[in-house]
N, CA, C and O atoms as a Tinker XYZ file with bonds, in Angstrom:
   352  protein
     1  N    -26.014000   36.659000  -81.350000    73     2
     2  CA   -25.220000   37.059000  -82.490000    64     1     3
     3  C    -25.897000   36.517000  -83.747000    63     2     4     5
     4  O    -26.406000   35.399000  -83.662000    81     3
     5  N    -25.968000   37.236000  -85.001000    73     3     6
     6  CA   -26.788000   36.777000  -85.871000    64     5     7
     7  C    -25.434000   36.416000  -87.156000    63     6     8     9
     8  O    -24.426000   37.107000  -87.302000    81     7
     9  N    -25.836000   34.993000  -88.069000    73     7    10
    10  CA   -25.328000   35.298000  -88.924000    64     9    11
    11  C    -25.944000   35.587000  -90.227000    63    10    12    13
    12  O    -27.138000   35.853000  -90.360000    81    11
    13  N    -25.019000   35.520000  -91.261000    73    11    14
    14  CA   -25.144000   36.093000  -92.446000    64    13    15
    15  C    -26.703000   35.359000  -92.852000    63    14    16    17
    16  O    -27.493000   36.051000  -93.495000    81    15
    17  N    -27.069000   34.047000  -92.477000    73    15    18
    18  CA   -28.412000   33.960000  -92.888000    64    17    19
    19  C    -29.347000   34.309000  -92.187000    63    18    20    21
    20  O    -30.493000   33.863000  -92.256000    81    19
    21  N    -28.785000   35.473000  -91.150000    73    19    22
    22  CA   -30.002000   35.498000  -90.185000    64    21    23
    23  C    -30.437000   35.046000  -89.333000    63    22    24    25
    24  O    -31.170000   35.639000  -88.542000    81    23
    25  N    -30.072000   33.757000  -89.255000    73    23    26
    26  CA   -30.229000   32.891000  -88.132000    64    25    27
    27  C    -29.081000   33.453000  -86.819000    63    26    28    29
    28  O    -28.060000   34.134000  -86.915000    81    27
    29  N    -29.850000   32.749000  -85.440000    73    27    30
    30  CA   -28.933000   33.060000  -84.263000    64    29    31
    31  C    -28.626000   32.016000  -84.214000    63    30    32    33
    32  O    -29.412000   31.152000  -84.604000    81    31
    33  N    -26.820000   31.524000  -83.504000    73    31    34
    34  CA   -26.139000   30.747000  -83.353000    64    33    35
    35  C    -25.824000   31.164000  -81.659000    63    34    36    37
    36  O    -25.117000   32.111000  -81.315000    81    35
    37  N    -26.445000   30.327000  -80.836000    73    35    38
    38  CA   -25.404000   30.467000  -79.571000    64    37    39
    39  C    -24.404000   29.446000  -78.833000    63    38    40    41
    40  O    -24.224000   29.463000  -77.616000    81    39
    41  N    -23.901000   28.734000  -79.542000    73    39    42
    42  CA   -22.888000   27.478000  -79.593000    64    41    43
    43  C    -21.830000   28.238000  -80.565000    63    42    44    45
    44  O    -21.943000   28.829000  -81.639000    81    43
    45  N    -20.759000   27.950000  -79.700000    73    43    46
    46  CA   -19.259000   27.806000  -80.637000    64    45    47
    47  C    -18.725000   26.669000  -81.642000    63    46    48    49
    48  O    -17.636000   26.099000  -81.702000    81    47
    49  N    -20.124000   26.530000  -82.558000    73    47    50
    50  CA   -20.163000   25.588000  -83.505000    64    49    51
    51  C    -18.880000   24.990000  -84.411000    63    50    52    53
    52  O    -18.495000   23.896000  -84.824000    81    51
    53  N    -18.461000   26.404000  -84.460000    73    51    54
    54  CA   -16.867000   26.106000  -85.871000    64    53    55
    55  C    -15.744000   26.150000  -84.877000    63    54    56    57
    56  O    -14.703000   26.492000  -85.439000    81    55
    57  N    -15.633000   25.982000  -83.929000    73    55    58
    58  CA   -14.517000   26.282000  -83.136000    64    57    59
    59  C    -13.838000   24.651000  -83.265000    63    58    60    61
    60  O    -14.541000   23.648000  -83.134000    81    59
    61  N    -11.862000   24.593000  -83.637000    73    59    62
    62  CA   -11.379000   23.314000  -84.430000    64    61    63
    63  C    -11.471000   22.381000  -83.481000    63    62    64    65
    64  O    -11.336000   21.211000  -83.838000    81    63
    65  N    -11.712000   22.670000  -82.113000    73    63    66
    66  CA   -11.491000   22.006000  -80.870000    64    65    67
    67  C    -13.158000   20.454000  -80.835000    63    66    68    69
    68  O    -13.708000   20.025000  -79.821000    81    67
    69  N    -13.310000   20.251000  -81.580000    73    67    70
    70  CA   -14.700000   19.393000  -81.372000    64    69    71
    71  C    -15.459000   19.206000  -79.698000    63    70    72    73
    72  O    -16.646000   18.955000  -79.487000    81    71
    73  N    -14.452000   19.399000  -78.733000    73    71    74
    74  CA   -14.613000   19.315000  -77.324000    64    73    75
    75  C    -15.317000   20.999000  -76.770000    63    74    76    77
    76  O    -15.902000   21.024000  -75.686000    81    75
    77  N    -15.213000   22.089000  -77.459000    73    75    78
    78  CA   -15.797000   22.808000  -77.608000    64    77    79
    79  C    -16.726000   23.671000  -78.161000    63    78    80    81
    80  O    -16.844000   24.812000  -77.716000    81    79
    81  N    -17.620000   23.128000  -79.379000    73    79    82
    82  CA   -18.209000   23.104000  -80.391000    64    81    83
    83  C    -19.563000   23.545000  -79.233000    63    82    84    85
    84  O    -19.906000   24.728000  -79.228000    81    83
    85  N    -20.155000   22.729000  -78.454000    73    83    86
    86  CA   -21.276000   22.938000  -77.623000    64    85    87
    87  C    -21.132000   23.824000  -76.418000    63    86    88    89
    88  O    -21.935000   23.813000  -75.484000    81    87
    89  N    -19.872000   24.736000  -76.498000    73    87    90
    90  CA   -20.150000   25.758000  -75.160000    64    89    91
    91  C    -20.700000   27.112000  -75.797000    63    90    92    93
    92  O    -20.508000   27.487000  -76.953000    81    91
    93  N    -21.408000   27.750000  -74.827000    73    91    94
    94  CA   -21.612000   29.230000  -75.069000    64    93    95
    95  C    -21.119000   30.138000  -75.713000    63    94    96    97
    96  O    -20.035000   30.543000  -75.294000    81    95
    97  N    -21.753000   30.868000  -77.071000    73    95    98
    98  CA   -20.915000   32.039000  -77.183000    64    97    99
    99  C    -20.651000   33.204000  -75.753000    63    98   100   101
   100  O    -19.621000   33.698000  -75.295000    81    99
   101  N    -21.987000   33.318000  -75.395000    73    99   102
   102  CA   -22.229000   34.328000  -74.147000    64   101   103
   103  C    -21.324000   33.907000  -73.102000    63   102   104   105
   104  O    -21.404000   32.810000  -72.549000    81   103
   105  N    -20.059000   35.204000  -72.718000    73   103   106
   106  CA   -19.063000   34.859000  -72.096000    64   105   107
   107  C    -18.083000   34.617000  -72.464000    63   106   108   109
   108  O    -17.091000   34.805000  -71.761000    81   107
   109  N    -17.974000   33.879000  -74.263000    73   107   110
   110  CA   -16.608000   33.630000  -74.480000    64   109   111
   111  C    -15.650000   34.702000  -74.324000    63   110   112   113
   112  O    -15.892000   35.906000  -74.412000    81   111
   113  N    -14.608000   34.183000  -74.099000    73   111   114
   114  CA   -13.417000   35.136000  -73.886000    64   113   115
   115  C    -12.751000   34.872000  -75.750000    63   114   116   117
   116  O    -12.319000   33.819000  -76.219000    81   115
   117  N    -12.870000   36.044000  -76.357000    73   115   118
   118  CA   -12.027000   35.942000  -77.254000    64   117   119
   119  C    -11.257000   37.324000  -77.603000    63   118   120   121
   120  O    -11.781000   37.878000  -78.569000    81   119
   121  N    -10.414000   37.855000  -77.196000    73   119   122
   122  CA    -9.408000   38.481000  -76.782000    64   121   123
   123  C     -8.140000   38.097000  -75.569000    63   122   124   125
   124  O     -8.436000   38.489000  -74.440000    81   123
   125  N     -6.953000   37.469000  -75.677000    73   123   126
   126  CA    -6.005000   37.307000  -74.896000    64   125   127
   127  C     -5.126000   37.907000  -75.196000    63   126   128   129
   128  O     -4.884000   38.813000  -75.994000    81   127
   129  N     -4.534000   37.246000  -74.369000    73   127   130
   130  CA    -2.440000   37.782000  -74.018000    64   129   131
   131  C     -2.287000   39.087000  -74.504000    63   130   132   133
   132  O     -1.392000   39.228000  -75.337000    81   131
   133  N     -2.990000   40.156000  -74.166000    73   131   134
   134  CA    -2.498000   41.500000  -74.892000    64   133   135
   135  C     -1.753000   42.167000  -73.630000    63   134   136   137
   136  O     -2.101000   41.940000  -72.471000    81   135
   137  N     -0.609000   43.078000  -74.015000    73   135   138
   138  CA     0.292000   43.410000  -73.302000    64   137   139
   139  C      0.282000   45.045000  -73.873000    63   138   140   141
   140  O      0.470000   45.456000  -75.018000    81   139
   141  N     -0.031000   45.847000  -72.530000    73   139   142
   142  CA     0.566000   47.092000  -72.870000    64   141   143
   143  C      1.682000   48.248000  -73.177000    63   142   144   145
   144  O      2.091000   48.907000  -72.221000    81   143
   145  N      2.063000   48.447000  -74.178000    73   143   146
   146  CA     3.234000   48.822000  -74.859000    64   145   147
   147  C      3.157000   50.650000  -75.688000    63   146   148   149
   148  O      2.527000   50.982000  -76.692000    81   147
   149  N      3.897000   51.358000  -74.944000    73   147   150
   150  CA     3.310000   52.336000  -76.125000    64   149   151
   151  C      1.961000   53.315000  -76.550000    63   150   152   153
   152  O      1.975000   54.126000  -77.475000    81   151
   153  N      1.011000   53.090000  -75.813000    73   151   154
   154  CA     0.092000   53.219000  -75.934000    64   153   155
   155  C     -0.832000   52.428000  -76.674000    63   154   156   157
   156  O     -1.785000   53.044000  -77.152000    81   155
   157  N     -0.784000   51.521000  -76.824000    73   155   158
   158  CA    -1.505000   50.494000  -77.367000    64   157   159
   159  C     -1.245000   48.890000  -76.611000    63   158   160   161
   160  O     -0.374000   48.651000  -75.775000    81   159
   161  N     -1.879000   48.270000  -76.957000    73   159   162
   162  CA    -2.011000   47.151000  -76.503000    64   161   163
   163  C     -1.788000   45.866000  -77.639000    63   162   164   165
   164  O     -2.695000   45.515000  -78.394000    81   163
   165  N     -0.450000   45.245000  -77.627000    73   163   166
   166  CA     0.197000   44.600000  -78.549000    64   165   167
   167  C      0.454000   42.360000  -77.811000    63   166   168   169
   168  O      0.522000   41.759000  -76.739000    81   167
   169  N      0.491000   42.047000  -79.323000    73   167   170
   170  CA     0.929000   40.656000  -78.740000    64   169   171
   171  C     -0.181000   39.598000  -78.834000    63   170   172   173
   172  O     -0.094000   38.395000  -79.082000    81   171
   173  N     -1.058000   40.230000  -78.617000    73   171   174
   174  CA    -2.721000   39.170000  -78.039000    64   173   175
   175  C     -2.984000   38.376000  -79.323000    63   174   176   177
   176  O     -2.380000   38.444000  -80.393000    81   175
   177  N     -3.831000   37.751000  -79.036000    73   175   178
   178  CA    -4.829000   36.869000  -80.317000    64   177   179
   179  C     -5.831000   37.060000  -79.981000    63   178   180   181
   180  O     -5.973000   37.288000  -78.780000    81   179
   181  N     -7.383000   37.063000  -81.133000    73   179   182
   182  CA    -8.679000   37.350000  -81.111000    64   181   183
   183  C     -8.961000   36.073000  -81.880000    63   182   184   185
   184  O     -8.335000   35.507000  -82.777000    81   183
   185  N     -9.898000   35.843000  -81.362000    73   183   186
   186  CA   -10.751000   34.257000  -81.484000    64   185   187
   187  C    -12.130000   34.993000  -82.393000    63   186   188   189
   188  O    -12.786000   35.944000  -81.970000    81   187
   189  N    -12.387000   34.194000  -83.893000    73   187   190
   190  CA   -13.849000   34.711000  -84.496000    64   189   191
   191  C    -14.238000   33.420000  -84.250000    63   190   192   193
   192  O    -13.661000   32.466000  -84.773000    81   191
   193  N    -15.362000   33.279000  -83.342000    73   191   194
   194  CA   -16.528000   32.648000  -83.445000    64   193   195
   195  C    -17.301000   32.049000  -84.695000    63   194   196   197
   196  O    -17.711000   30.897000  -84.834000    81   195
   197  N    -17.401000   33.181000  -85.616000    73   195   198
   198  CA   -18.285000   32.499000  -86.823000    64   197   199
   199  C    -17.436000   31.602000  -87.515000    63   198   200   201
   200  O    -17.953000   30.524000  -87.808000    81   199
   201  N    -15.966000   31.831000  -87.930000    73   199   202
   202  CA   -15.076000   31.435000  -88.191000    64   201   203
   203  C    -14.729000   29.869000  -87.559000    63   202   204   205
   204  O    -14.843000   28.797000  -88.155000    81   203
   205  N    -14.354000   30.065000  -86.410000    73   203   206
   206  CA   -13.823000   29.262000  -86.120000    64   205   207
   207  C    -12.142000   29.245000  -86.068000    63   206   208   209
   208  O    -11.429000   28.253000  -85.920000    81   207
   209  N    -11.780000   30.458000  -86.213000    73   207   210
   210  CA   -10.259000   30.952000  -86.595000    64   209   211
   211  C    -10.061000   31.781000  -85.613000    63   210   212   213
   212  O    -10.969000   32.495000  -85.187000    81   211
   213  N     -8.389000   31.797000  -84.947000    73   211   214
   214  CA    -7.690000   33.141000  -84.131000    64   213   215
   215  C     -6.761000   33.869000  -85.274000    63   214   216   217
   216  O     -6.088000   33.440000  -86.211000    81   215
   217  N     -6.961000   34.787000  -84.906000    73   215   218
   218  CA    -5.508000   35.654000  -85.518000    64   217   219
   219  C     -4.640000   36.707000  -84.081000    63   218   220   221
   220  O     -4.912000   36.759000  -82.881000    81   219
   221  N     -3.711000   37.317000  -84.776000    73   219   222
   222  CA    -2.906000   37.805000  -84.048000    64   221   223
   223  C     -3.828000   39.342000  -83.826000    63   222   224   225
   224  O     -4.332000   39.902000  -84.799000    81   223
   225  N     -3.933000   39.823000  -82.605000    73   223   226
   226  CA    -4.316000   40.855000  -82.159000    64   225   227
   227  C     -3.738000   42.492000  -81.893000    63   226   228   229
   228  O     -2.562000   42.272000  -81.603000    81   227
   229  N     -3.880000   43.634000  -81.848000    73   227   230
   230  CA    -3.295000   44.825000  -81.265000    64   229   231
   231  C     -5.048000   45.856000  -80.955000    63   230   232   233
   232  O     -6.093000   46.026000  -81.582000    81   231
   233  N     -4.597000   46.197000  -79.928000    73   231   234
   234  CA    -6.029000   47.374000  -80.013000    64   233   235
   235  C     -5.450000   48.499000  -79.179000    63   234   236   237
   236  O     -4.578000   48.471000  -78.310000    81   235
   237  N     -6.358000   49.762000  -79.807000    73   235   238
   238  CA    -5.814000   51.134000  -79.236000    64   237   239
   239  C     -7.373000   51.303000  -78.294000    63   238   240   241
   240  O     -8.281000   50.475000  -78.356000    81   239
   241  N     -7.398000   52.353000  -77.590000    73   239   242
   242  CA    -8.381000   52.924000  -77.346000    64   241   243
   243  C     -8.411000   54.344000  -77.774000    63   242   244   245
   244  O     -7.456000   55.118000  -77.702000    81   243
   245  N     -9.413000   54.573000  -78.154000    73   243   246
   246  CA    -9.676000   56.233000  -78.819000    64   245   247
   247  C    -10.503000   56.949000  -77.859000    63   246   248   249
   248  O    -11.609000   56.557000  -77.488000    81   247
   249  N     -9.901000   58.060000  -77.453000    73   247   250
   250  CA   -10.844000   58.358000  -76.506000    64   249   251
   251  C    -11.861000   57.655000  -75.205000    63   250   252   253
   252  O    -11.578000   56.503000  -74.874000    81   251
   253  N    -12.704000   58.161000  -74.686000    73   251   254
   254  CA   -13.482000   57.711000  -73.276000    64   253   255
   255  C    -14.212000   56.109000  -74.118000    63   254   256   257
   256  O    -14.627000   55.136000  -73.489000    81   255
   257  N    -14.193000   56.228000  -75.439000    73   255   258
   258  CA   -15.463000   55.531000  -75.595000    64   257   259
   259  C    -15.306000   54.466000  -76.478000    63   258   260   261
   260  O    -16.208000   53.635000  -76.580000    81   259
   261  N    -14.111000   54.363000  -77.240000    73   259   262
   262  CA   -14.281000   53.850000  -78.575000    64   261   263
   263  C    -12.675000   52.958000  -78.496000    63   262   264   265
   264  O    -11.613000   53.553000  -78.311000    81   263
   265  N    -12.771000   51.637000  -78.653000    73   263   266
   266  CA   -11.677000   50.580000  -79.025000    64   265   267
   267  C    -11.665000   50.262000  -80.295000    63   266   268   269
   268  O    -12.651000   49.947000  -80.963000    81   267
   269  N     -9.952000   50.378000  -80.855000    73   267   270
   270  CA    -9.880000   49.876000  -81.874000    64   269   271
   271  C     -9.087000   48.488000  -82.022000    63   270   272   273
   272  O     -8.101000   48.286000  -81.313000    81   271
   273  N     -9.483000   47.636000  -82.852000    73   271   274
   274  CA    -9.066000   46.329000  -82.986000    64   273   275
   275  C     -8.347000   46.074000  -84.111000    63   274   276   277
   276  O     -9.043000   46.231000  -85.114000    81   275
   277  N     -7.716000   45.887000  -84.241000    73   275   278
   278  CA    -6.950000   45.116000  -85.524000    64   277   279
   279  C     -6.523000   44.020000  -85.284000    63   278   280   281
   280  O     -5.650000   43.754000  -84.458000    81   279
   281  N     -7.163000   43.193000  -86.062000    73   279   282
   282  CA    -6.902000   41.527000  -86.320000    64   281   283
   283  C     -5.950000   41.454000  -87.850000    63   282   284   285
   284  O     -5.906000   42.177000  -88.846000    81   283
   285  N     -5.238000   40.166000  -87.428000    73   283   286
   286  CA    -3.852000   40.261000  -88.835000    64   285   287
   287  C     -3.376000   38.638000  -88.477000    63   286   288   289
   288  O     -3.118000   38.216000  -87.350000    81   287
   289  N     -3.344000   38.027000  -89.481000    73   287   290
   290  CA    -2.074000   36.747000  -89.824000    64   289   291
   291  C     -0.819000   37.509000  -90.380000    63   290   292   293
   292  O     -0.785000   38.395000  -91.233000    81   291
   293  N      0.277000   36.886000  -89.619000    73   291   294
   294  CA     1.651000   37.615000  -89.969000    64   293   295
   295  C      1.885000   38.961000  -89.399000    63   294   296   297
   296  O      2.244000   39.244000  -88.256000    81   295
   297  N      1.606000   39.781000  -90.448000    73   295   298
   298  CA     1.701000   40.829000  -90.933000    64   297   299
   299  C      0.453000   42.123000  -90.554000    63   298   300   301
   300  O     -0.626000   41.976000  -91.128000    81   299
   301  N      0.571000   43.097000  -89.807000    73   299   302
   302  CA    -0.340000   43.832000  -89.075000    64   301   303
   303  C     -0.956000   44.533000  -90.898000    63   302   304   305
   304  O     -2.074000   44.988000  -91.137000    81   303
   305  N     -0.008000   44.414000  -91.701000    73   303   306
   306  CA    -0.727000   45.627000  -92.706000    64   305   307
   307  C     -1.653000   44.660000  -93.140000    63   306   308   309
   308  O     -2.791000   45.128000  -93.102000    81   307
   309  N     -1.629000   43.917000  -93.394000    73   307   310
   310  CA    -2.362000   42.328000  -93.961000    64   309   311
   311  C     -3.894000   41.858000  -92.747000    63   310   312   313
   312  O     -4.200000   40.735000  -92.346000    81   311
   313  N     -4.342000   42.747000  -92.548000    73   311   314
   314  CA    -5.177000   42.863000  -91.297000    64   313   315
   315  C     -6.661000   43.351000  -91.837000    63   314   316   317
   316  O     -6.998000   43.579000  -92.999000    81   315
   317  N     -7.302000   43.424000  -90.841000    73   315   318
   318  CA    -8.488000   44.310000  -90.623000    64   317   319
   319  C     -9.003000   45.276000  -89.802000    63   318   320   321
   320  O     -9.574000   44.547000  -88.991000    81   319
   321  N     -9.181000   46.233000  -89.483000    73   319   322
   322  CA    -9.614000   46.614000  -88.252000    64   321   323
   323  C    -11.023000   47.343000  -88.227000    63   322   324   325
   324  O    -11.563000   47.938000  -89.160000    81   323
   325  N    -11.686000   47.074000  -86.385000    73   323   326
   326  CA   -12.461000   46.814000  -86.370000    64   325   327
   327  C    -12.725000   48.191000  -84.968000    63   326   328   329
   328  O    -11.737000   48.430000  -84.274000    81   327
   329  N    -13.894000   48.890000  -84.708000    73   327   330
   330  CA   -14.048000   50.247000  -84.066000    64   329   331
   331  C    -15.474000   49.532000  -83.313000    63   330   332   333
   332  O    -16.370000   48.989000  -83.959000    81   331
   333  N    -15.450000   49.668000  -81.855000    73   331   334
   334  CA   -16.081000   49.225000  -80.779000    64   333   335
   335  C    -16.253000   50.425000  -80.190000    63   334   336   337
   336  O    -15.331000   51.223000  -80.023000    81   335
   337  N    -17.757000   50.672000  -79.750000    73   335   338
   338  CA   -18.220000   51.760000  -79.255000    64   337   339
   339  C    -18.726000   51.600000  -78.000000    63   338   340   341
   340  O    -19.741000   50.906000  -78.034000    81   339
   341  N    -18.456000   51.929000  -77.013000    73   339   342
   342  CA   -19.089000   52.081000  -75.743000    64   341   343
   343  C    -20.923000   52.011000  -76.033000    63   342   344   345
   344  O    -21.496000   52.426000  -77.041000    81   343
   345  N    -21.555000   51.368000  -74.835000    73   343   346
   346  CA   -22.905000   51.597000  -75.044000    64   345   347
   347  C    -23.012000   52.429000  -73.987000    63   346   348   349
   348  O    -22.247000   52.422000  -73.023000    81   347
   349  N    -24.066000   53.246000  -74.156000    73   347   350
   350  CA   -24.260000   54.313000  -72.824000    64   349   351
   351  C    -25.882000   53.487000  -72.043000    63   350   352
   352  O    -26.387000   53.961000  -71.025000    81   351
């Protein structure tokens, strides 16, 4: 994963936990507790790595290929969302 300076980071450096600062990004699990509702998938939290921050989670899937994510504190309109593409 690259950041903004370009550099690769593969330690969960910013993560608040200091006991986890030196594990792997490769593998982290950062997507939980999501529950299917509706056609979407509601409830979860998403973990940012660069950050070091969770927020509250929902994701749809669009079609065969494509997940959508929306990350939000509080408030879902107060969010971001984010479009994941299948690799072939």
């Amino acid at each position: 994963m690259f950041e903004k300076d370009g550099k690769t980071s593969r330690k969960d450096t910013e993560n608040p936990n200091p006991k986890m600062r030196n594990k792997d990004r490769l593998g982290l699990v950062f997507l939980t507790n999501l529950k299917y509702e509706d056609g979407e998938y509601i409830g979860g939290t998403v973990y940012d790595p660069r950050k070091g921050r969770s927020a509250n989670a929902k994701v749809k899937l669009k079609g065969n290929d494509k997940l959508e994510l929306r990350a939000f504190i509080g408030v879902s309109i107060f969010g971001q969302t984010y479009t994941f593409t299948r690799v072939k």
